[in-house]
BALOBA-1460 file (C-alpha; in Angstrom, 3 decimals):
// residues 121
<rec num="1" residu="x" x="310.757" y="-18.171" z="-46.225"/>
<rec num="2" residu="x" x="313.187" y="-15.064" z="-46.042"/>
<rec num="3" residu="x" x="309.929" y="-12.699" z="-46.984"/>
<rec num="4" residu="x" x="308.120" y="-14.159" z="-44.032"/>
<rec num="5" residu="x" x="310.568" y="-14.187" z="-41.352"/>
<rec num="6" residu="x" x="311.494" y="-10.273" z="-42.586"/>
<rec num="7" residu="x" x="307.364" y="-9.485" z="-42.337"/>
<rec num="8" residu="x" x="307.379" y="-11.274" z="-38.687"/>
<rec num="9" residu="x" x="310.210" y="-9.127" z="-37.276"/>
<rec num="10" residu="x" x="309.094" y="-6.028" z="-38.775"/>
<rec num="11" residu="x" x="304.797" y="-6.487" z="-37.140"/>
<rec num="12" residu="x" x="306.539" y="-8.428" z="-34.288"/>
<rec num="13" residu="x" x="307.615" y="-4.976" z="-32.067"/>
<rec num="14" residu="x" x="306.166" y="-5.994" z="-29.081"/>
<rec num="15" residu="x" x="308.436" y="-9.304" z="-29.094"/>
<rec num="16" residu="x" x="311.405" y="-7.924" z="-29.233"/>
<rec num="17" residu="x" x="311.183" y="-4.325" z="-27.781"/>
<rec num="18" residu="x" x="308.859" y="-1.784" z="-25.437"/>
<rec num="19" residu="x" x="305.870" y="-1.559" z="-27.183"/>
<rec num="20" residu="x" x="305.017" y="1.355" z="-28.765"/>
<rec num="21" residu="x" x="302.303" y="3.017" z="-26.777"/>
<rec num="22" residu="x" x="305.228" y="3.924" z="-23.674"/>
<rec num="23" residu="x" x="306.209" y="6.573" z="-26.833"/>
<rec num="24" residu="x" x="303.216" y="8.835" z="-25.957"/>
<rec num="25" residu="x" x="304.368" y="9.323" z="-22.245"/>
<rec num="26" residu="x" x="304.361" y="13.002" z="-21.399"/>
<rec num="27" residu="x" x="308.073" y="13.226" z="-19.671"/>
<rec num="28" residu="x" x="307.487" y="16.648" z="-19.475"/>
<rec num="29" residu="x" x="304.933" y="16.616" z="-17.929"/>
<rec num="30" residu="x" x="306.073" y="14.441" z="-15.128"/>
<rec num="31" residu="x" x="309.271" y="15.961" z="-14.479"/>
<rec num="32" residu="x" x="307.555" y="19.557" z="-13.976"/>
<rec num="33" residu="x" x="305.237" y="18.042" z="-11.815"/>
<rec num="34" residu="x" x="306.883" y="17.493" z="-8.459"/>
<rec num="35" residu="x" x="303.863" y="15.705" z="-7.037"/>
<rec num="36" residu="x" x="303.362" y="13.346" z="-9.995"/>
<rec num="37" residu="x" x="307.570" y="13.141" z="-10.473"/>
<rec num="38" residu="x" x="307.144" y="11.873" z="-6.521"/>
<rec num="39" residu="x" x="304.538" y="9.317" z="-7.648"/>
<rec num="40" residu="x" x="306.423" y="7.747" z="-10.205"/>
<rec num="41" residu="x" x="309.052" y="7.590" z="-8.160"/>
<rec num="42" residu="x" x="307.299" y="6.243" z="-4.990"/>
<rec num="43" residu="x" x="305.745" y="3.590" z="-7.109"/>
<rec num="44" residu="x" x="309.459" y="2.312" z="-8.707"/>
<rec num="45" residu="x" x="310.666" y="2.241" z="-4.532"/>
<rec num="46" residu="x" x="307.649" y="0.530" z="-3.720"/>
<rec num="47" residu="x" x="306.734" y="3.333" z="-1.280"/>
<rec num="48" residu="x" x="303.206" y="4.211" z="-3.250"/>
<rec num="49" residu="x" x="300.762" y="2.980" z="-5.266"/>
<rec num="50" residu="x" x="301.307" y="2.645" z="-9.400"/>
<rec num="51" residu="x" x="298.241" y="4.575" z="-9.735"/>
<rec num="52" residu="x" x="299.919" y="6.366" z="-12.978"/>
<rec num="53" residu="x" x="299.921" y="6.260" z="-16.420"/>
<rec num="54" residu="x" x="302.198" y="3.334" z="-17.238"/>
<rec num="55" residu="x" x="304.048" y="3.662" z="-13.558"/>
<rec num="56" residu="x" x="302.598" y="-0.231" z="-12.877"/>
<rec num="57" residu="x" x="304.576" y="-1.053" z="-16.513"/>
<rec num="58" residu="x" x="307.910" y="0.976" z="-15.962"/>
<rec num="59" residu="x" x="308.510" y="-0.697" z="-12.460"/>
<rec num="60" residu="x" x="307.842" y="-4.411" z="-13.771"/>
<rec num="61" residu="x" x="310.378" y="-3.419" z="-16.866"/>
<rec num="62" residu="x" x="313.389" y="-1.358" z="-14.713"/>
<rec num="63" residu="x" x="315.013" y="-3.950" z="-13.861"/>
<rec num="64" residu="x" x="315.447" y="-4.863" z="-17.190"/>
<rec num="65" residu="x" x="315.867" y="-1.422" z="-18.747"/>
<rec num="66" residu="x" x="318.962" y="-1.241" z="-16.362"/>
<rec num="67" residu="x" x="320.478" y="-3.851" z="-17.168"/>
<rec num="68" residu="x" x="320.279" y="-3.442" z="-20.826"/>
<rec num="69" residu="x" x="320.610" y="0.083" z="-20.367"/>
<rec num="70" residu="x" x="317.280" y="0.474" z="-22.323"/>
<rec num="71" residu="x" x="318.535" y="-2.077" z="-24.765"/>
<rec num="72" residu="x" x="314.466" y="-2.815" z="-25.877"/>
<rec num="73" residu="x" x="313.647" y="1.010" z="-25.945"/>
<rec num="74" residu="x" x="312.733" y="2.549" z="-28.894"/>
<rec num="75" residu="x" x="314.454" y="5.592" z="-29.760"/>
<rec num="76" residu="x" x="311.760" y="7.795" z="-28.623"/>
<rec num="77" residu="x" x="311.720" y="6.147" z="-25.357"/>
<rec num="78" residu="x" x="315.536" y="6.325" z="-24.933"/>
<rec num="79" residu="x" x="314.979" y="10.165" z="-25.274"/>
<rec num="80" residu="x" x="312.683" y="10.101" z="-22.559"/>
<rec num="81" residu="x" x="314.486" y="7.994" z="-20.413"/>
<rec num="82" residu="x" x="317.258" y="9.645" z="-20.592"/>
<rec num="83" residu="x" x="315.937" y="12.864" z="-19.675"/>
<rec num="84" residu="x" x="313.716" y="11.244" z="-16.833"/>
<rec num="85" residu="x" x="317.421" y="9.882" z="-15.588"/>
<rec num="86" residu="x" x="318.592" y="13.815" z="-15.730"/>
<rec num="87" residu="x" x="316.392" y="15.263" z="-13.598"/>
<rec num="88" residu="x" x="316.970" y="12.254" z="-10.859"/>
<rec num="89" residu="x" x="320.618" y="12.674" z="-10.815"/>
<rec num="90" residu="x" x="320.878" y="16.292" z="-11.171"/>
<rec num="91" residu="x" x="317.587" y="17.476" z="-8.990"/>
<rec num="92" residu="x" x="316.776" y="14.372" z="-6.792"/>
<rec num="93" residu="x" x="320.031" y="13.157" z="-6.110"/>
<rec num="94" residu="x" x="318.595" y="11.444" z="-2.838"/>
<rec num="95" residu="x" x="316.003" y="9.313" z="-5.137"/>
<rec num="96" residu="x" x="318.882" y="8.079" z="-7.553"/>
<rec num="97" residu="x" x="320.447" y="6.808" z="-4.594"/>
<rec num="98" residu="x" x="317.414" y="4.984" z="-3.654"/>
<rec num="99" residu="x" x="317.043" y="4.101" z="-6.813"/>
<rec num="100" residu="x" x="320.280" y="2.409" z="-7.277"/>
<rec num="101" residu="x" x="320.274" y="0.826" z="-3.522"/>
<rec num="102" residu="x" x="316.939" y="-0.874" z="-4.772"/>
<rec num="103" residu="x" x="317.760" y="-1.678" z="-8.408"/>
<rec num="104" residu="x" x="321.529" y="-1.911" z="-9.189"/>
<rec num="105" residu="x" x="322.509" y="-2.618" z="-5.499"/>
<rec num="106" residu="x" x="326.317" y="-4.034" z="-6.551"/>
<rec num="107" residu="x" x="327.045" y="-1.517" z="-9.371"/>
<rec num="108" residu="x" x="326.955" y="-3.461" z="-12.130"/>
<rec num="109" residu="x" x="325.476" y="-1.428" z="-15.157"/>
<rec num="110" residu="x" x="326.411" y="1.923" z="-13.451"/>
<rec num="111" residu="x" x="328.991" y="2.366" z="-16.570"/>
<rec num="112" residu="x" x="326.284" y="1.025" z="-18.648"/>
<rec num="113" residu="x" x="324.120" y="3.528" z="-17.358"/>
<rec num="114" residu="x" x="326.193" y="6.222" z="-17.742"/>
<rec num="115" residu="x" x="327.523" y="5.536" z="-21.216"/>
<rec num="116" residu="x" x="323.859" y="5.090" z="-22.215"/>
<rec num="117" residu="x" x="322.884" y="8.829" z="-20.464"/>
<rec num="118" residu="x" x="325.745" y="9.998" z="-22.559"/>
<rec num="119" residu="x" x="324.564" y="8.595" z="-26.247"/>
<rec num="120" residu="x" x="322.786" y="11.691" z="-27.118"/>
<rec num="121" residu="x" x="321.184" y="9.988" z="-30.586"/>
């Protein structure tokens, strides 16, 4: 019984974290594009359409990823999270206000947040 509940967690990703395929996002990509960075963006304000890659995905899941401060993320998407997060508050410092009005309205997980932008693993 141990074996099988072992083999179910380990093929069982998608249950308990992101799945997989939000790994293959191309962060850089978006965050040197101002017009697609804008998109993204847009679409998590619900000021634009979710026309992009995954965008659709990421704004159904925020809500979650901030209050867990990406506590479902795979490592990979931690990375790219946090570096997506970096370029908000150090370039777009307007949008992560928005952001926050619209997601984290009370301050709640804003040390959350923060402690998770500073885990550098």
């Amino acid at each position: 019984m141990f074996l099988f509940i072992i083999s179910f967690l380990m093929l069982s990703p998608g249950i308990f974290g992101y799945d997989e395929k939000y790994d293959s996002v191309d962060v850089d990509k978006i965050i040197s594009d101002d017009a697609l960075f804008l998109a993204y963006i847009n679409c998590f304000l619900d000021k634009g359409p979710c026309d992009n890659e995954y965008a659709q995905d990421y704004r159904e899941m925020l809500p979650e990823v901030i209050a867990t401060a990406c506590g479902k993320c795979t490592e990979i998407q931690k990375k790219k999270l946090r570096k997506f997060i970096s370029v908000i508050f150090e370039k777009k410092t307007a949008l992560a206000v928005e952001l926050q009005a619209k997601y984290d309205p009370e301050s709640k997980f804003q040390d959350k947040i923060a402690a998770f932008l500073k885990d550098d693993n």
